[in-house]
C-alpha positions as CSV (number, residue, x, y, z in Angstrom):
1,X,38.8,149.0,200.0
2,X,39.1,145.6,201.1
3,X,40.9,145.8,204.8
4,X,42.3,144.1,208.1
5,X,42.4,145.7,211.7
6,X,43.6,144.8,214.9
7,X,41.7,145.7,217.9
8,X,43.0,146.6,221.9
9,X,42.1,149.3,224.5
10,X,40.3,152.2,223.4
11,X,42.1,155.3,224.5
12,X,40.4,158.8,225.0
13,X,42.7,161.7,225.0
14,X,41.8,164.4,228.1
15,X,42.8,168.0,228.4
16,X,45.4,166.6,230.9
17,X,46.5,164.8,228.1
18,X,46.3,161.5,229.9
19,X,45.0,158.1,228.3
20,X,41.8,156.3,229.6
21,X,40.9,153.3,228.5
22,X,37.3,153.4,227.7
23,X,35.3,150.1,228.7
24,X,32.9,147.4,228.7
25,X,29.3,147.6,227.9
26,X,27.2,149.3,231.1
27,X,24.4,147.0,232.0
28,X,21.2,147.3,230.8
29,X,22.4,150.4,228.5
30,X,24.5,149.0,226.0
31,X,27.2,151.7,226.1
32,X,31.0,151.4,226.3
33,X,31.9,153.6,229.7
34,X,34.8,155.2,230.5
35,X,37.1,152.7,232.7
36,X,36.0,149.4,232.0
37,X,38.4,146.8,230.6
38,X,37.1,146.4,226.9
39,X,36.3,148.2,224.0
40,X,37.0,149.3,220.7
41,X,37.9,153.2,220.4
42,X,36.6,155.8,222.0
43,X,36.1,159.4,220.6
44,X,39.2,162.4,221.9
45,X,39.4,166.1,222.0
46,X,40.9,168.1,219.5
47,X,44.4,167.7,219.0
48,X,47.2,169.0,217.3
49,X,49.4,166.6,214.7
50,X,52.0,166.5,212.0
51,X,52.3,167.9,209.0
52,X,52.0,165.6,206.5
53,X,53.6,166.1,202.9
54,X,53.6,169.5,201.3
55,X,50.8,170.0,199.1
56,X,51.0,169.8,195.4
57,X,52.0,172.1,193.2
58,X,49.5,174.4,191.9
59,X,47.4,174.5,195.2
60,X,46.9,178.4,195.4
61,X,44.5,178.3,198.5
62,X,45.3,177.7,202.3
63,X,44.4,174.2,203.2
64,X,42.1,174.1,206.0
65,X,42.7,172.9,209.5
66,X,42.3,169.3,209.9
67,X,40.6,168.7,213.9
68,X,40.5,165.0,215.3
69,X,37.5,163.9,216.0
70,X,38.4,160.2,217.5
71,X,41.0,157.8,217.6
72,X,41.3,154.0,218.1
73,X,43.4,151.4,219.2
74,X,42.1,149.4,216.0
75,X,41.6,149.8,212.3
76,X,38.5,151.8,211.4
77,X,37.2,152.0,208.1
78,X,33.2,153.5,207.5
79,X,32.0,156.8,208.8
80,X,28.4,157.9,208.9
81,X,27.3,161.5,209.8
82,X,23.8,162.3,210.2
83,X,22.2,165.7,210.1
84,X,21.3,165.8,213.8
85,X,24.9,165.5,214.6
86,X,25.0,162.0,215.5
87,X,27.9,159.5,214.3
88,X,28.6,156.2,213.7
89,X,31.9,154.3,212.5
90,X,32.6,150.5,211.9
91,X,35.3,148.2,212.0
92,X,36.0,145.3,209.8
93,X,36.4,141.9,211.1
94,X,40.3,140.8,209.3
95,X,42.8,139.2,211.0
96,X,41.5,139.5,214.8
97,X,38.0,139.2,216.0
98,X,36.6,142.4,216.7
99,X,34.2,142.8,219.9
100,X,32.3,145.5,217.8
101,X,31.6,145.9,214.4
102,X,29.3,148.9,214.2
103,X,29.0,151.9,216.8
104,X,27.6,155.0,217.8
105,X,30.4,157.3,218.7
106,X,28.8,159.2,221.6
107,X,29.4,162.6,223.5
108,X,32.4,162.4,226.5
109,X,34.4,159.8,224.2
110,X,31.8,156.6,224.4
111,X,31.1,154.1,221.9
112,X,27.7,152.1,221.8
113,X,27.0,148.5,220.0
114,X,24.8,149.5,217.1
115,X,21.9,148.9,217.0
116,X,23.0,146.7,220.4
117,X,24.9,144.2,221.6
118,X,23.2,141.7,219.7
119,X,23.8,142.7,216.4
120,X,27.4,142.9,217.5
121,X,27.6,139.3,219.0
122,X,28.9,137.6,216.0
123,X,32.5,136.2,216.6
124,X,34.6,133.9,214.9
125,X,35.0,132.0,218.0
126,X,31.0,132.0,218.5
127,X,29.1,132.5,214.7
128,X,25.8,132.8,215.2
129,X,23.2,133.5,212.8
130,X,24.6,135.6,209.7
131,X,21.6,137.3,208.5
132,X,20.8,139.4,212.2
133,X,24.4,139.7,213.0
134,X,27.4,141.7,211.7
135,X,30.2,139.4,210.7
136,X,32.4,141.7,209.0
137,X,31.2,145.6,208.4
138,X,32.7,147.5,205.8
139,X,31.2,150.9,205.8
140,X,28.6,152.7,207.1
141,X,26.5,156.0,205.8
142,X,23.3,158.2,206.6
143,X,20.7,158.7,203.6
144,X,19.3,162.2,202.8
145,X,16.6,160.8,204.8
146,X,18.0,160.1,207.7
147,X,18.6,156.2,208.1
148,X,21.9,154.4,208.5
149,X,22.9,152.2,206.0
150,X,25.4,148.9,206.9
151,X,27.5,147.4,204.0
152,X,28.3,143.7,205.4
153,X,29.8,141.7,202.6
154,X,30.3,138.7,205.9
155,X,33.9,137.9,204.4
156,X,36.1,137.6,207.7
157,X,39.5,137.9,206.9
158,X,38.9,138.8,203.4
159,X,38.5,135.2,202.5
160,X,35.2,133.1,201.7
161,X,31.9,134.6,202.5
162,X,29.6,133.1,205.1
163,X,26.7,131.7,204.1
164,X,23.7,133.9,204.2
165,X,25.7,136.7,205.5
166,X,26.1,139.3,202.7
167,X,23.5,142.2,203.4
168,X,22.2,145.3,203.3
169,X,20.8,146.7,206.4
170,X,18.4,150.1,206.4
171,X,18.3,151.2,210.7
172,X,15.8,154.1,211.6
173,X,17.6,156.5,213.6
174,X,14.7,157.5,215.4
175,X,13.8,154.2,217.3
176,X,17.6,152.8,217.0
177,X,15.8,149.7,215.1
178,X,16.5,148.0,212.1
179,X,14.1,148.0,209.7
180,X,15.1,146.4,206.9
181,X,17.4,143.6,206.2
182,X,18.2,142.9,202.1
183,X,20.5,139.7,202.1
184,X,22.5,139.4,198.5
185,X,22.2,135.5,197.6
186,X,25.5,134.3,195.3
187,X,24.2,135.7,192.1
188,X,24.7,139.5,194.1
189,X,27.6,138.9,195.8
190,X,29.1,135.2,194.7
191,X,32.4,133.9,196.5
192,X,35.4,136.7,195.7
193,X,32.9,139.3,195.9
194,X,33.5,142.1,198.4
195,X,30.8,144.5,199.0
196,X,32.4,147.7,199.6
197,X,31.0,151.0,199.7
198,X,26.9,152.5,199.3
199,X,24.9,155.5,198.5
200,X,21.2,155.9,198.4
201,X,18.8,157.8,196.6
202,X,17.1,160.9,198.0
203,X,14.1,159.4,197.7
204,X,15.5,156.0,199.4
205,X,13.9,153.9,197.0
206,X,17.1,152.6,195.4
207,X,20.6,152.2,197.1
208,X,23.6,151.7,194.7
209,X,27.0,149.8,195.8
210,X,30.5,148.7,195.1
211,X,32.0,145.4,194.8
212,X,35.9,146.0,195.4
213,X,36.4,142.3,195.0
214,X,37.7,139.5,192.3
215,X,35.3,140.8,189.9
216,X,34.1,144.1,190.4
217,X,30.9,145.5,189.8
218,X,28.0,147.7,191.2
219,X,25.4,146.5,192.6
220,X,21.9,148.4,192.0
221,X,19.0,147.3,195.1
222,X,15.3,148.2,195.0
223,X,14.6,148.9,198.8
224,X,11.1,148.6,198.2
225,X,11.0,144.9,196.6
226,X,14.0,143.9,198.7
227,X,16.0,143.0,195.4
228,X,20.0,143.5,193.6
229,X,21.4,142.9,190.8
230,X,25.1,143.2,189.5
231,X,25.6,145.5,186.7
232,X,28.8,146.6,184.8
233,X,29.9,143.2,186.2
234,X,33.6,142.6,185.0
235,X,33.2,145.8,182.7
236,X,37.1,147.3,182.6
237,X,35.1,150.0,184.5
238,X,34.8,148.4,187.5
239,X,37.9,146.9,186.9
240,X,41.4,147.5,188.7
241,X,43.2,149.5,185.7
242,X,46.0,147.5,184.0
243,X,49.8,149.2,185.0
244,X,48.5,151.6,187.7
245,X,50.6,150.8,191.0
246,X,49.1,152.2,194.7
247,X,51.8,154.3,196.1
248,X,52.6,155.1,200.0
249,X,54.9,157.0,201.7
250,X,57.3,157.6,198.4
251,X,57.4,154.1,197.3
252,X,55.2,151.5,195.6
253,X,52.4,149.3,197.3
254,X,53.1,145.9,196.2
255,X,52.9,142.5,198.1
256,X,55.8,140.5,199.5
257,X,56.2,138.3,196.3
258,X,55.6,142.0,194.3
259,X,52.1,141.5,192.9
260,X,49.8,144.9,192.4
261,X,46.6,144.3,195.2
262,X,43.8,144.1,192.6
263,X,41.6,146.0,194.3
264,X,38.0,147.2,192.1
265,X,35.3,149.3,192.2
266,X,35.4,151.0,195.8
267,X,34.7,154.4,196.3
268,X,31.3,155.8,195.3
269,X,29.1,158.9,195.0
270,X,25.5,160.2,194.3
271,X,24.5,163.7,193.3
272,X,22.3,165.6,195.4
273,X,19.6,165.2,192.9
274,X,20.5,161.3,192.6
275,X,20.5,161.6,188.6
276,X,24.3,160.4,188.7
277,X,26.4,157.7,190.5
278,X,29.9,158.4,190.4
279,X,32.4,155.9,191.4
280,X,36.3,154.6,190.9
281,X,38.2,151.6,191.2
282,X,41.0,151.9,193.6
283,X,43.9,150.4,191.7
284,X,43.0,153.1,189.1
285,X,43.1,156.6,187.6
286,X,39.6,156.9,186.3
287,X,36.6,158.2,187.5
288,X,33.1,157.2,186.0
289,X,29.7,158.0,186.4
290,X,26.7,156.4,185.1
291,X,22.5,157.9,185.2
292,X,20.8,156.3,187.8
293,X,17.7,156.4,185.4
294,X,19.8,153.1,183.4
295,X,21.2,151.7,186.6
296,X,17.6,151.6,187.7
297,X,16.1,150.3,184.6
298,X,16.9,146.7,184.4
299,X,16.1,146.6,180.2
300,X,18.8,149.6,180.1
301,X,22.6,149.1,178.4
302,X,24.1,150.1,181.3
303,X,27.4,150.2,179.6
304,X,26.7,152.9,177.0
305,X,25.5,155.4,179.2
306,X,28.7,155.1,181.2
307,X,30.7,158.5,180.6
308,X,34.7,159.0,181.5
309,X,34.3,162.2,184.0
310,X,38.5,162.6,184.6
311,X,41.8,161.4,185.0
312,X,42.4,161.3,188.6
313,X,44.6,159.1,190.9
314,X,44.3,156.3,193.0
315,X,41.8,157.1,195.6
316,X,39.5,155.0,198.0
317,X,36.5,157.2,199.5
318,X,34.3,159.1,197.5
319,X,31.2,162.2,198.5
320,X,29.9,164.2,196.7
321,X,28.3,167.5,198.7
322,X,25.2,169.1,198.1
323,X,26.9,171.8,196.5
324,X,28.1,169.3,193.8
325,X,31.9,169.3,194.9
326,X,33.4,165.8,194.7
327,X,35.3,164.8,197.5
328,X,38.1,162.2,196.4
329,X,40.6,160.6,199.2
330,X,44.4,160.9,198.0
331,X,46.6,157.7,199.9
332,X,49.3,158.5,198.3
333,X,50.0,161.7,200.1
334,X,47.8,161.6,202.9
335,X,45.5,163.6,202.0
336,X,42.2,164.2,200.6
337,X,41.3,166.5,197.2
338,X,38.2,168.7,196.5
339,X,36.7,168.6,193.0
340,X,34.7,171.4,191.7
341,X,32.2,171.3,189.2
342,X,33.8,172.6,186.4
343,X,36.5,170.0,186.9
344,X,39.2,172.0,189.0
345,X,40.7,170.2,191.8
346,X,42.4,171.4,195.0
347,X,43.4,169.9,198.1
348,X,40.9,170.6,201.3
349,X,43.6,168.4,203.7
350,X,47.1,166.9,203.8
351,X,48.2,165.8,207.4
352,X,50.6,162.7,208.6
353,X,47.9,161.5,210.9
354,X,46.0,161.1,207.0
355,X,47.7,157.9,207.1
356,X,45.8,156.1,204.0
357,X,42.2,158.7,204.2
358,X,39.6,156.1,203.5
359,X,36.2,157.0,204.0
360,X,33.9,159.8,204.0
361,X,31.2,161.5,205.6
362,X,29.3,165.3,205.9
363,X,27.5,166.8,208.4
364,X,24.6,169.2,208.5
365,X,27.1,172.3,208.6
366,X,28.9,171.2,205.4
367,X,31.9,169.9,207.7
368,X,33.4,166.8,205.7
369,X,34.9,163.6,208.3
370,X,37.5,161.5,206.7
371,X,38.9,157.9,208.7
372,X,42.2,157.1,208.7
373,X,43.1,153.4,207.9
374,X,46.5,152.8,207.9
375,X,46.1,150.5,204.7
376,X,49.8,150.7,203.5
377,X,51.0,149.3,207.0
378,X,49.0,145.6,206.9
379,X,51.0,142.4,207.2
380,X,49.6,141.5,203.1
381,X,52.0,144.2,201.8
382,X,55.0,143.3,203.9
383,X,56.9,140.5,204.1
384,X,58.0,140.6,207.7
385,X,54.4,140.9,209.3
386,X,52.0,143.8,210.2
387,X,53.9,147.5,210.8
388,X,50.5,149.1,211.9
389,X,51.5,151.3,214.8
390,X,48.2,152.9,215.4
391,X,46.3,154.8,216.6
392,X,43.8,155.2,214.0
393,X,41.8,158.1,213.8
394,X,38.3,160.0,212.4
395,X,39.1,163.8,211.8
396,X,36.9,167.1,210.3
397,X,37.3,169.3,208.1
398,X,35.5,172.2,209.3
399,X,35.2,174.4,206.1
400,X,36.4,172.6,203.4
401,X,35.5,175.5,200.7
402,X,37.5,177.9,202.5
């Protein structure tokens, strides 16, 4: 979903249980060391947490131990695993500046500028040019292909979007280059729009988003021609769901002056094959899914292939594995839910440090990463300013089918 962050110090956790702030970018090597003054998070050891709510009733296996992978000092929202082990989280730009928008979480707790230090230059005190810059990252995944894929809908603050700054960017992971830029003019993502969330096909010819904004939508782009288009644009699918209110920590998620946040489409799935894109709007209790073989054809009623898959709950990541299990992110108890394909659902993790489980990754070994947010805590939903505590975190869970 839509979200704000604060950034600080990046702390890394050691054996010795002592805090380092991890640092400024090394010259010439555009990495965040260990003991320099600035940075954005930095990755920790293993370490043990709360226990968040019990599980739900009717949850007849163990739910498996939840390991923390990182923690920051700032809001986090994307996660991208690829298969060679390598990840990469972002962090929104909301109500502070970030100094990085995209990174490389690397080995000993560093964080690197991705691609570099360039693409991370943007600030609101310094804009620069939108379309080779990140001005405010939303999420982040790896295609069955290996590339990272950057969502930037380039809406600081949640509020008008910069010029030219909406985009799509494709980065081959085996030069750390970007090699494709698709910039979405007004008719893709028009002012209130909020691009949110992407998949791709295996094939990486097509790459299918979420627009979580005023008027939600997908968003279907030929990678090949460089080209979107909005479809199932201010369908009730995409659409927050009329009397559904978020809830967190026991009560409802409303804003100071008690409005519902009207949050869309947001999270999103593809098959393994990529014959179906599954997705959800947050401020909702139904999951969709739609053939890619319309959402690709623009002459296609998009709309009457839609089918109703479930009755869920209101939810913010999605993934679907390659074993066909639909991973489905659960705010209101801190946890995140596992569904099979023949429609049972159990819960694969429920922990405190959960706080709002936003997005979602797996890696080569089936392992599925989940980013903590802290959504609930932002200054929009209270009336006395921000509560976020921090710190924010990116866990694993190691064997999520037992």
């Amino acid at each position: 979903m839509r979200r704000m962050s604060r950034y600080g110090l990046a702390r890394r956790l050691t054996r010795r249980g002592a805090l380092l702030a991890a640092g400024a970018v090394a010259a010439g090597g555009g990495v965040l060391a260990a003991g320099a003054a600035v940075a954005t998070g930095a990755a920790v050891a293993a370490a043990p947490g709360s226990a968040g709510p019990a599980p739900s009733p009717g949850t007849a296996r163990a739910v498996p131990e939840l390991e923390q992978v990182a923690t920051f000092e700032g809001q986090v929202t994307g996660v991208a695993v690829a298969r060679t082990g390598r990840m990469f989280v972002n962090f929104p730009r909301w109500e502070k500046d970030v100094p990085v928008s995209v990174a490389e979480v690397l080995p000993g707790g560093r964080l690197r500028p991705y691609p570099d230090a360039g693409w991370n230059a943007w600030s609101n005190l310094k804009p620069l040019s939108t379309q080779d810059h990140w001005v405010c990252v939303q999420s982040v995944t790896v295609d069955p292909q290996g590339f990272l894929w950057v969502v930037d809908p380039a809406a600081p603050g949640n509020e008008f979007t910069k010029p030219g700054g909406p985009k799509l960017v494709k980065i081959d992971l085996s030069t750390d280059k970007v090699a494709q830029v698709i910039l979405f003019d007004e008719t893709v993502a028009p002012q209130g729009s909020y691009m949110n969330d992407v998949r791709v096909s295996p094939d990486g010819k097509y790459a299918y988003l979420t627009d979580s904004g005023q008027k939600g939508a997908l968003v279907v782009v030929d990678v090949a021609a460089g080209t979107a288009r909005r479809v199932l644009d201010g369908d009730p699918r995409t659409q927050p769901e009329p009397g559904v209110v978020p809830m967190t920590d026991g009560h409802e998620l409303r804003r100071p002056d008690h409005r519902i946040p009207a949050f869309a489409a947001d999270g999103i799935a593809l098959d393994a094959a990529g014959e179906w894109v599954y997705w959800q709007a947050l401020v909702g209790r139904t999951l969709y899914r739609a053939p890619t073989a319309a959402l690709t054809d623009p002459g296609a009623d998009v709309g009457g292939k839609v089918e109703r898959v479930a009755t869920t709950f209101v939810a913010d990541g999605l993934w679907m594995d390659r074993q066909g299990y639909l991973f489905i992110t659960d705010p209101a108890v801190n946890g995140v839910r596992m569904r099979a394909p023949d429609g049972t659902m159990r819960v694969v993790a429920q922990d405190a440090r959960l706080r709002w489980p936003d997005s979602l990754a797996e890696g080569a070994d089936g392992s599925i990463y989940v980013t903590a947010s802290h959504i609930q805590d932002m200054a929009q939903f209270h009336e006395k300013g921000s509560t976020q505590r921090g710190p924010w975190g990116l866990f694993r869970i190691a064997k999520p089918h037992g």
